[in-house]
C-alpha positions in Angstrom: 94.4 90.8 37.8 93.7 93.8 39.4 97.6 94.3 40.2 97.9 94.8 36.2 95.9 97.2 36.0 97.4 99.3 38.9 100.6 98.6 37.5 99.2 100.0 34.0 97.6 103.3 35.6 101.3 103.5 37.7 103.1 103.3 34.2 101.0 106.0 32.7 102.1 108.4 35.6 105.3 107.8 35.1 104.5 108.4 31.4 103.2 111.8 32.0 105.4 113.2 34.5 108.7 112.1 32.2 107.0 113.6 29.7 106.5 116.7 31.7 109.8 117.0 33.0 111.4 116.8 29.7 109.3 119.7 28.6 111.3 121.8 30.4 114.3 120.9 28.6 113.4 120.3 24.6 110.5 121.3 22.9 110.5 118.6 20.5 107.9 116.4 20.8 109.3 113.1 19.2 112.4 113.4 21.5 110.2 114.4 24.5 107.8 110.8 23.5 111.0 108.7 23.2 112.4 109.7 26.5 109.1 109.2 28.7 108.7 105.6 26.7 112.8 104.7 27.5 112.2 106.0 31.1 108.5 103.9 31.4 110.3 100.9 30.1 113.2 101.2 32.4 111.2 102.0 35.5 109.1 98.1 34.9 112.4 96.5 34.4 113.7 97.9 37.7 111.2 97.0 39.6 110.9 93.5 37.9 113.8 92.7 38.6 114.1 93.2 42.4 110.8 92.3 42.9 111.9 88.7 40.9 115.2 88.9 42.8 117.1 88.9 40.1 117.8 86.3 38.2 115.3 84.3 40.5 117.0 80.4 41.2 114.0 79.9 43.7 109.6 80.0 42.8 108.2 83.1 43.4 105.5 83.3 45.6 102.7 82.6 43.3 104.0 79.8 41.6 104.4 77.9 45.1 100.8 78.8 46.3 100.0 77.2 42.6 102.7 74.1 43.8 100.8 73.8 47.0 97.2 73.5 45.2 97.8 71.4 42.2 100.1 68.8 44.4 98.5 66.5 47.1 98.3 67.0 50.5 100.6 64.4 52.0 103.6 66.4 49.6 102.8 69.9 51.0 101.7 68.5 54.2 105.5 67.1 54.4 107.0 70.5 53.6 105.0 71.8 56.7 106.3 69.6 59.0 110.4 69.8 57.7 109.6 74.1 58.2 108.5 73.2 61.8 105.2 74.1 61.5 103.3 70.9 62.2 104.6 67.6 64.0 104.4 64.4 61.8 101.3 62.3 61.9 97.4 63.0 61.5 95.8 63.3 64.6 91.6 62.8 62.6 89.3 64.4 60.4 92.9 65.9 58.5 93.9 67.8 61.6 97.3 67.5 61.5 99.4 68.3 65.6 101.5 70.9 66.1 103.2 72.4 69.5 100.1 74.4 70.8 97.1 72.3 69.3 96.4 71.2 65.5 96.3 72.9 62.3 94.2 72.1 59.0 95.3 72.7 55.3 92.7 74.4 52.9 94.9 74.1 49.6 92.5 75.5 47.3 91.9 78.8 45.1 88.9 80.1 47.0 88.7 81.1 50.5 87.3 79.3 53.8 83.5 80.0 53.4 81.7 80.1 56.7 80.1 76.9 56.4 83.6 75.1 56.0 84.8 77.3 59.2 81.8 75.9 60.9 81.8 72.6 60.3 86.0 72.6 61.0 84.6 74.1 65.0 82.3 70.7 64.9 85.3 68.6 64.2 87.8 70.6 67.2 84.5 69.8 69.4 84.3 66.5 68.4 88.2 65.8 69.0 88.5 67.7 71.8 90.7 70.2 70.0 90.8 73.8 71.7 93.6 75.7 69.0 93.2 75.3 64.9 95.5 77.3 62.7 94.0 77.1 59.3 97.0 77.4 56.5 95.0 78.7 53.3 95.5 81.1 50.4 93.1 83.7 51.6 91.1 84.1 54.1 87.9 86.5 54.8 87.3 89.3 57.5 84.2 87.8 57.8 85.6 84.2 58.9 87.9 85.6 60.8 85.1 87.2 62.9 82.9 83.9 62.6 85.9 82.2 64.2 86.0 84.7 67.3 82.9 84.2 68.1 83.1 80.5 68.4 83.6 79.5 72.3 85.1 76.2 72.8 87.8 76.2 70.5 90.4 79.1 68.9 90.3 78.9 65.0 92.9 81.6 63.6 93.6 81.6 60.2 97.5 81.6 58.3 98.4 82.3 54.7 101.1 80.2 53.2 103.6 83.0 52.8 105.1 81.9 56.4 105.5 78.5 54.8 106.9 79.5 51.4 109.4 82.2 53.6 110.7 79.3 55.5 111.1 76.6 52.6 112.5 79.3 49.9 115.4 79.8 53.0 116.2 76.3 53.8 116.2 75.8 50.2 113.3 72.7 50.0 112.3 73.7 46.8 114.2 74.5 43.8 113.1 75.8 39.9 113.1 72.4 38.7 110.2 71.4 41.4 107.6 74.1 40.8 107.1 75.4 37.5 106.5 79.3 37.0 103.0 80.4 37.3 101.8 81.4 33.7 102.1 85.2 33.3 99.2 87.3 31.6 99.9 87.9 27.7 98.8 91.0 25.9 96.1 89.6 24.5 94.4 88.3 28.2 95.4 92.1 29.9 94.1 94.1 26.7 90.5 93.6 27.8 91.1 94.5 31.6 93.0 97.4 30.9 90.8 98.7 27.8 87.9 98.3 29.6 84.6 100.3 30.3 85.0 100.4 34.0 88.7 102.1 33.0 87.6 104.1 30.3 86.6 106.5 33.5 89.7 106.3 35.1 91.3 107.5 31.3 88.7 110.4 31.3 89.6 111.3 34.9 92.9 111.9 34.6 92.6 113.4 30.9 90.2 116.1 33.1 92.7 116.6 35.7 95.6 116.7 33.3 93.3 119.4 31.6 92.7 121.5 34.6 96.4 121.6 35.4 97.0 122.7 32.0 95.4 126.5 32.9 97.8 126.5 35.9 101.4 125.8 33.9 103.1 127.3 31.9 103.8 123.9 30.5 100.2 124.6 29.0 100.9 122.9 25.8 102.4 119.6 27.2 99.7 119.4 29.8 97.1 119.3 26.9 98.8 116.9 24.6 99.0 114.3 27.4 95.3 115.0 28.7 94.1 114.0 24.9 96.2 111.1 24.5 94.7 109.9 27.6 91.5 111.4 26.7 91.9 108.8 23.1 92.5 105.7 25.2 89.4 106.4 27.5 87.4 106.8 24.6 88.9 103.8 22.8 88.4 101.8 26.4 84.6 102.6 26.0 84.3 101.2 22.9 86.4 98.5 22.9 84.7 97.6 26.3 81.1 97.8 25.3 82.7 96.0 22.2 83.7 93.1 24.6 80.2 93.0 26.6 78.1 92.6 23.8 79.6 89.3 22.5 80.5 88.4 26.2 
């Protein structure tokens, strides 16, 4: 979720500096409000659409890592071994073989803890294993470093974006097979974005927006921005403390 809200914060920069520009240009404030909105607007779209490719005919990213999780092993296990990246067959303990040792597939939401990347060295011990490549989400720094510290056997860690790469280009996986991950609505994204942690990020740049205000001569747009921001941080801090109390 935290993407949203970077994307929100992005979206109100672009806000302020089409605002700004078109100062210099009209001084009326309805056309200057309509331009900066049309030019916010368009900028989400752009980027929306190349980052979605277009009319997308293949999952995105997200909605395969969703695929991979909800769907059992033996089906994702399958796609790994028609994208090369493990040989067919289960060698024990769900280690599956590839061309330089074994791999392991930790289709889940959360990341390897250190316990799990323990007990997987007990297993490569145990079966004589002396490379793992771990295919997961996410991993930690801190596993990683667990893992290098471990002696008989090499435990590295992959994210399934190799995997997706390779299936999205040999065309494996269509639309019809994974369905799009759900998108957040307004009414999830209004309390992360009108929040009290953000209501200091509003106040922030209403304060800088402020201070730059004395150094323009674009004095009077400066200051109309900086209290429209200034609004939203103070309707973040209610609306958040709002949300904590019945949390």
């Amino acid at each position: 979720m935290n993407r949203y809200i970077d994307t929100f914060f992005i979206l109100l920069g672009i806000f302020v500096l089409s605002f700004v520009l078109c100062g210099l240009i009209t001084s009326s404030l309805a056309v200057k409000l309509t331009v900066s909105i049309l030019v916010s607007v368009a900028s989400v779209c752009t980027v929306a659409y190349f980052v979605r490719g277009g009319r997308r005919r293949s999952p995105d990213y997200r909605s395969f890592v969703t695929y991979c999780i909800l769907s059992d092993e033996d089906i994702i296990a399958d796609l790994f071994v028609k994208a090369g990246f493990i040989k067919s067959g289960e060698i024990s303990d769900g280690f599956y073989p590839t061309a330089d040792g074994a791999a392991c597939l930790y289709l889940k939401f959360s990341k390897p803890s250190r316990d799990y990347i323990v007990t997987l060295y007990k297993k490569c011990v145990k079966n004589g294993i002396k490379k793992l490549t771990v295919w997961c989400v996410d991993f930690e720094r801190t596993g990683v470093g667990i893992a290098c510290t471990l002696s008989e056997a090499e435990i590295k860690f992959k994210t399934l974006r190799p995997l997706y790469k390779r299936v999205k280009k040999a065309g494996l996986l269509s639309g019809k097979d994974i369905r799009s991950a759900p998108r957040g609505s307004i009414k999830t994204l209004l309390p992360l974005i009108l929040s009290t942690r953000n209501s200091y990020r509003f106040a922030f740049v209403s304060l800088i927006l402020y201070g730059l205000s004395m150094l323009t001569p674009l004095k009077t747009y400066y200051i109309t921005v900086a209290t429209i921001v200034l609004v939203l941080a103070v309707v973040s801090r209610i609306y958040g403390e709002k949300s904590d109390r019945s949390a």
